[in-house]
C-alpha positions as CSV (number, residue, x, y, z in Angstrom):
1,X,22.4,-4.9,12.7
2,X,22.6,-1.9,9.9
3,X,21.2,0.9,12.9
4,X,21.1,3.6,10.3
5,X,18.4,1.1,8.0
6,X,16.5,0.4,11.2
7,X,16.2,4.6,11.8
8,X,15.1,4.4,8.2
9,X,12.4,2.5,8.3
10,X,11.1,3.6,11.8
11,X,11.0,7.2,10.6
12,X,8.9,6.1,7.4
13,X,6.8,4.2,9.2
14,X,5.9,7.1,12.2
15,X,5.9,9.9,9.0
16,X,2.8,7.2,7.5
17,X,1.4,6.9,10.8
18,X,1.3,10.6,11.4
19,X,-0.6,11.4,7.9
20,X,-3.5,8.8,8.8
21,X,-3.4,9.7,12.7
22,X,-4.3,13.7,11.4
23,X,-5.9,12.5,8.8
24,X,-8.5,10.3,10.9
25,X,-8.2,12.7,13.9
26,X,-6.6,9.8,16.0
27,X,-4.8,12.4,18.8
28,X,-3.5,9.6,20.8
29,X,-1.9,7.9,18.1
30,X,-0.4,11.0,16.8
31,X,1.2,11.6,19.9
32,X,2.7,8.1,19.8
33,X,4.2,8.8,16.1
34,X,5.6,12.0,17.0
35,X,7.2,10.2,19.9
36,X,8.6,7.4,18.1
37,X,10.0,10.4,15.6
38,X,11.4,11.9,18.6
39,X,13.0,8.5,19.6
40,X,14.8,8.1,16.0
41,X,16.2,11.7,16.3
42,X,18.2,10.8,19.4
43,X,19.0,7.9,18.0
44,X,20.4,9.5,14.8
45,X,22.3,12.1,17.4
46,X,24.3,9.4,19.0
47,X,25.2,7.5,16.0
48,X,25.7,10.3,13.5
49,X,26.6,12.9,15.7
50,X,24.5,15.3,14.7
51,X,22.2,17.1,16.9
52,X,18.6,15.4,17.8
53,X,17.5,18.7,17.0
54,X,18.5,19.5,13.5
55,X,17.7,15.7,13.0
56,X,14.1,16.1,14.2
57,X,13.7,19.2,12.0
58,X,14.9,17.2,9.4
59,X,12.8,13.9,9.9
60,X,9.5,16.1,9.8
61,X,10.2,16.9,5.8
62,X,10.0,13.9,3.2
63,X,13.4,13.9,2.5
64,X,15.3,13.3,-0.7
65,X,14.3,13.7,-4.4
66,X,10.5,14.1,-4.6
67,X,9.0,11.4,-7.2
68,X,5.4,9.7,-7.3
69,X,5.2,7.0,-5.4
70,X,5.1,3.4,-5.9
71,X,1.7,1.3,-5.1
72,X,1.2,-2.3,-5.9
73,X,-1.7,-4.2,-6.6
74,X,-2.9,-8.1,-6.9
75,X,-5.0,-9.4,-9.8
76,X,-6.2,-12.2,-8.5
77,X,-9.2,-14.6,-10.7
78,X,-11.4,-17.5,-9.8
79,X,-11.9,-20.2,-12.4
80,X,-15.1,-18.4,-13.6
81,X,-12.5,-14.9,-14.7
82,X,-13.9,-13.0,-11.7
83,X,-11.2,-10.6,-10.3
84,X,-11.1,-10.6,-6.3
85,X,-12.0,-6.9,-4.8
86,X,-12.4,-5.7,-1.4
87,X,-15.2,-2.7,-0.7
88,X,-13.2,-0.3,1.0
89,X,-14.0,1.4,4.5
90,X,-12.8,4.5,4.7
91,X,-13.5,7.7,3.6
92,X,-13.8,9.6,0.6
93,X,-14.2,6.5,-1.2
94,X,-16.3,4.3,2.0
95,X,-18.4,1.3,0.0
96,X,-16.0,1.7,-3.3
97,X,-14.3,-1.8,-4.8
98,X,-10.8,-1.9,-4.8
99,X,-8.5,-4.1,-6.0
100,X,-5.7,-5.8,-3.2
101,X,-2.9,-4.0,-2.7
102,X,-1.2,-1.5,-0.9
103,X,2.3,1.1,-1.0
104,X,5.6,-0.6,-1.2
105,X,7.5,-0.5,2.2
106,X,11.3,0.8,2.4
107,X,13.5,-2.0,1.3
108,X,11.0,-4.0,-0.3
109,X,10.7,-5.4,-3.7
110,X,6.9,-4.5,-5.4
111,X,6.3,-8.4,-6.1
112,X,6.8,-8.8,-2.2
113,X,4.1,-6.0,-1.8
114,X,1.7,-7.6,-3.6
115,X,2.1,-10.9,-1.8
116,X,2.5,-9.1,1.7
117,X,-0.7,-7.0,1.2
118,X,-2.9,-9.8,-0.4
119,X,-2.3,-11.8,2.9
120,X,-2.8,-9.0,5.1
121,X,-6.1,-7.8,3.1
122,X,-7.5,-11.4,2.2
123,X,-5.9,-14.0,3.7
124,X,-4.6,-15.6,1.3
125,X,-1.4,-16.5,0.1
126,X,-0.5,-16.2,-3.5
127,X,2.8,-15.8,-5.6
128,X,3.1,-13.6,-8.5
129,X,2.9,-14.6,-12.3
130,X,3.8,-11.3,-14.3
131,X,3.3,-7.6,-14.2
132,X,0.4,-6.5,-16.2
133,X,1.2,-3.0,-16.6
134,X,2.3,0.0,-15.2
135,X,0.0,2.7,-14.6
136,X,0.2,6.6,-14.0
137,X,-2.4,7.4,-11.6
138,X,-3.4,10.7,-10.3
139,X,-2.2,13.1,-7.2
140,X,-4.6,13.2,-4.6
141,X,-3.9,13.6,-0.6
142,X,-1.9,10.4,0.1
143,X,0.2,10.8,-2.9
144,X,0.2,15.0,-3.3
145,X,3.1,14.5,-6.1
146,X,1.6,11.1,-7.9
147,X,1.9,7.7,-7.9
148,X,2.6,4.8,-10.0
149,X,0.9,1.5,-10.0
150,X,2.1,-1.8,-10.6
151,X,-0.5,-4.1,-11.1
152,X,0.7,-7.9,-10.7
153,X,-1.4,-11.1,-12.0
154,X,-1.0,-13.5,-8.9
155,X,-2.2,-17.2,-8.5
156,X,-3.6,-18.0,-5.5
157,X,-1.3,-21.2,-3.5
158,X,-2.9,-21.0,0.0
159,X,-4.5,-19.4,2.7
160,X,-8.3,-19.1,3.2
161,X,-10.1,-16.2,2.5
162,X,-11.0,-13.8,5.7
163,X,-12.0,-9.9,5.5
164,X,-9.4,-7.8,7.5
165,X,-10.0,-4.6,8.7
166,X,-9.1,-2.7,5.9
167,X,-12.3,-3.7,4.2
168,X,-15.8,-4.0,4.6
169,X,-16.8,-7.2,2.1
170,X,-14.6,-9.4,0.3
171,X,-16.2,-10.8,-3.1
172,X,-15.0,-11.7,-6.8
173,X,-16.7,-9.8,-9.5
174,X,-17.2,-9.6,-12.7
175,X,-15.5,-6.7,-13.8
176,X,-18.3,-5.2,-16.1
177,X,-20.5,-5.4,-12.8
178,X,-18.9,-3.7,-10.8
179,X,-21.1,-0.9,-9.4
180,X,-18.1,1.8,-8.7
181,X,-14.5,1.3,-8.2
182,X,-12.7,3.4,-6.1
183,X,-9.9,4.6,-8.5
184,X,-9.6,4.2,-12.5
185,X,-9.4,0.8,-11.9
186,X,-11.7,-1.2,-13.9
187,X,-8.8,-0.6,-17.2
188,X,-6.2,-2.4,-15.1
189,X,-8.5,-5.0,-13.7
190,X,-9.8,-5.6,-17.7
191,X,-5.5,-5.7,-19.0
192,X,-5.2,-8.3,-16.1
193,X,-8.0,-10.5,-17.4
194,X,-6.7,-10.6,-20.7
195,X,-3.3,-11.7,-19.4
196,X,-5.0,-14.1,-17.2
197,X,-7.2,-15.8,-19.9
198,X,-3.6,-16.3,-21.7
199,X,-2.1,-18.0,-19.2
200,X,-4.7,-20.0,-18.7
């Protein structure tokens, strides 16, 4: 096992569970990222030698060169050209339409994002067709430096559709009807139906 990947991703993950545990107020689960934080520190002491300490000081900072990050997201259309959306839950943008997708995970590949996160969002199972575009999107407080999204068009293969948690309704739209987005998404969601009527 590569440890040092493992510490990796474990710090990543407690760092994105720490923003949305302080974020929603969650105390409990803040202490529980700050633990597993605490845990990764030691570990890094024993197999780098360096002090759990100066590690854990180290762990609280997004290391490395700052760049906007990297979100994905799944254009996915019914026979009829409706795109797939999910009305989101949460706050500022509660009762928004959004479409599937999510942040790319360390170590993963953005075409495995959008597969990963359409399963976890929808249920359903889809492989990617091409990459519509590449879009600069706005700082705001989940991404304070930027972000870049990659919107893919995907095919459905499988699966059956079922609302997670993340959302609050599941439904394809017509994009023109859709009563407010919850970023500049509606451009995206129009170059991915003109992609999709192509390959058609």
């Amino acid at each position: 096992m590569d440890v040092l990947r493992l510490l990796d991703e474990l710090r990543v993950l407690a760092q994105a569970g720490l923003f949305w545990a302080e974020r929603n107020d969650h105390p409990y689960d803040k202490e529980r990222y700050e633990r597993i934080l605490e845990l990764v520190a030691q570990q890094y002491d024993e197999t780098l030698k360096v002090s759990s300490e100066e590690v854990h000081e180290r762990l609280t900072r997004n290391l490395g060169y700052v760049t906007p990050n990297i979100g994905v997201k799944a254009a996915i259309f019914d026979e009829e050209g409706r795109i797939l959306l999910m009305e989101r839950p949460d706050e500022p943008v509660k009762g928004t339409w959004d479409i599937p997708g999510g942040a790319v995970e360390p170590f993963e590949g953005p075409a495995e994002t959008a597969v990963r996160e359409t399963r976890e969002e929808t249920g359903l199972d889809v492989e990617t067709v091409e990459v519509v575009d590449a879009y600069p999107m706005e700082s705001n407080a989940l991404n304070p430096h930027g972000h870049v999204l990659l919107l893919y068009l995907c095919k459905k293969i499988g699966g059956t559709l079922q609302l997670s948690r993340e959302g609050m309704d599941l439904r394809y739209w017509g994009i023109e009807d859709v009563p407010e987005w919850t970023l500049e998404f509606q451009q995206p969601a129009l170059d991915a139906r003109q992609l999709w009527a192509k390959e058609k």
